[in-house]
C-alpha positions, 0 to 999 in steps of 0.5 A: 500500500502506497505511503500517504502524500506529505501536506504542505505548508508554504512559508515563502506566499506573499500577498498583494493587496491593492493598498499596497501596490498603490502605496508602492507603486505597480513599476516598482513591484514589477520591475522585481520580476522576470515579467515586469508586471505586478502579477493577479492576486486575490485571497480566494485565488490564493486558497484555490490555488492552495486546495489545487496543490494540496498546500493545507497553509501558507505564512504569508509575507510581503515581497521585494521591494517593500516599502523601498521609496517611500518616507519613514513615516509612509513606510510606518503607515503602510507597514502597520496597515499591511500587518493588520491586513494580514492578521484579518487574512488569519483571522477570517481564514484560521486554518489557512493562514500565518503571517510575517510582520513587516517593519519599516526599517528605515526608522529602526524605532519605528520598526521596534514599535511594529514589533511590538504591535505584531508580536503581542498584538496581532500574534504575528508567527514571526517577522519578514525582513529583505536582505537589505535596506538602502545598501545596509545588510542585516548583519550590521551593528545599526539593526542591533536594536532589532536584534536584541528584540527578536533574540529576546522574543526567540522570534522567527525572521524570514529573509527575503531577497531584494535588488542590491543597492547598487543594481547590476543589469546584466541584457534584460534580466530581472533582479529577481533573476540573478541578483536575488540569490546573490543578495540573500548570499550576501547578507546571510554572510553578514551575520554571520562574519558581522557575529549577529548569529553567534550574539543572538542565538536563539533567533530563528532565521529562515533564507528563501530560494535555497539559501541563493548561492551559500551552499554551493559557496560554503566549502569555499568560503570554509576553504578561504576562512581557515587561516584568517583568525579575524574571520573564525572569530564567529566560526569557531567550529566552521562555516558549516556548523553555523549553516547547519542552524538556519532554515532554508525554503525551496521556492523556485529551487525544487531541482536535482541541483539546488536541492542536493547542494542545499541538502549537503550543506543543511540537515534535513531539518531544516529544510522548508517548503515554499512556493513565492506565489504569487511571483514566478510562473502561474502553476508556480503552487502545483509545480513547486509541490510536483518539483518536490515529489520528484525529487528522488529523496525518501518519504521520511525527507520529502514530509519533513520538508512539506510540512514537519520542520513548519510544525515544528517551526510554527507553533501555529502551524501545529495547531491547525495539522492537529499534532502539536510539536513544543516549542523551545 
């Protein structure tokens, strides 16, 4: 008899609700893209497409470039306004949805307020911050206010690739094509050779799309590191150990290459599920669920990745697929 179908929690699924794209502006979310166009988006497509892929729940986050133009006080209104938008979204759809807060980094302060309201408030499942703000990656010492916070509320951050400041064009690809991934390579070293990750352990870092580059990167960079005592400070017991604490989702990577680096350079449990909906091809749900099962991996890894790590990850996430994992 054959084994039951892993379910699906995806916890790479933004949302783009008309507020918001007005605030930003449709050509500053769309150039992100690889259409140039603010892809369709709606709650009810959004579950239709999630009953049609078997995905039982999504956490949801707001997608590049955030809130990037806009000035400290719109970014704060627009943060606090998507935030609420999105707790609804929880609260009308229980079982179907989490959040990812988002907090308007340009005025950290400010970011610490929404923090606050997210967290105790709304009951946000963690935070969403992109991989850098006007140039400055999260590894560094002004963003230690907010590092502070989330390592006291053992939060979770989900971190999610922007344009890099000084963008590169390279014949009609989009950010999101190349730079995305280097992005997320870039500041993901910055935590960790800024020492955010040795300072404040107890946060829970999640990096999309594989981790960019960092896993096909990681011998290198544990090769090139071993005689620069500055640089082990922070990696007493090698690049790899600290890899090995961070969660990675799979959006658009679910193929033989990404996958086998990514799961040779992390454990197994620490390997998510996730789709970027509503960016990428149309069937971006169904075909990210296929890629999985595909992949030639047993039951036992294919299931931690759908949904088991996420149950273990989101206390939120256990609730609602009825076997409650503690927390620690």
């Amino acid at each position: 008899m054959p084994s039951t179908p892993p379910r699906y929690v995806d916890v790479h699924h933004h949302i783009l609700p008309e507020p918001y794209v007005r605030a930003v502006g449709a050509k500053a979310i769309g150039q992100q893209g690889s259409s140039g166009k603010v892809p369709p988006w709606s709650v009810n497509a959004a579950i239709e497409g999630m009953d049609k892929a078997g995905i039982q729940m999504a956490i949801t986050s707001v997608s590049s470039p955030g809130f990037r133009g806009l000035t400290a006080e719109a970014q704060a209104t627009t943060a606090r306004w998507c935030n609420d938008f999105a707790a609804e979204l929880c609260s009308q759809h229980p079982r179907r949805f989490g959040m990812f807060a988002s907090l308007p980094m340009a005025d950290i302060h400010a970011s610490l307020q929404e923090l606050v309201h997210a967290m105790d408030t709304l009951r946000s499942d963690g935070v969403c911050l992109l991989s850098n703000w006007d140039g400055h990656y999260l590894g560094e010492n002004r963003f230690a206010p907010l590092h502070q916070e989330l390592n006291r509320r053992k939060a979770t951050v989900f971190v999610h690739p922007t344009s890099p400041y000084n963008e590169v064009t390279i014949d009609r690809l989009s950010a999101s094509t190349l730079e995305f991934p280097f992005d997320t390579t870039r500041t993901l070293a910055s935590l960790v050779f800024g020492g955010t990750l040795s300072k404040y352990p107890d946060i829970r870092w999640i990096f999309s799309h594989a981790g960019g580059a960092m896993p096909y990167l990681s011998g290198r960079i544990e090769t090139l590191t071993t005689n620069n005592p500055a640089l082990r400070e922070h990696i007493p017991n090698g690049f790899g150990v600290e890899l090995g604490k961070l969660y990675f989702d799979c959006a658009l990577s679910v193929n033989a290459t990404a996958m086998t680096a990514l799961a040779m350079a992390v454990p197994a449990s620490r390997l998510l599920f996730g789709t970027d909906y509503p960016f990428g091809p149309s069937d971006q749900m169904q075909s990210t669920v296929t890629g999985v099962e595909k992949l030639d991996w047993n039951r036992e890894r294919q299931s931690a990745l759908a949904h088991r790590n996420a149950m273990e990850l989101f206390p939120r996430v256990a609730a609602v697929l009825g076997e409650p994992v503690a927390r620690a």
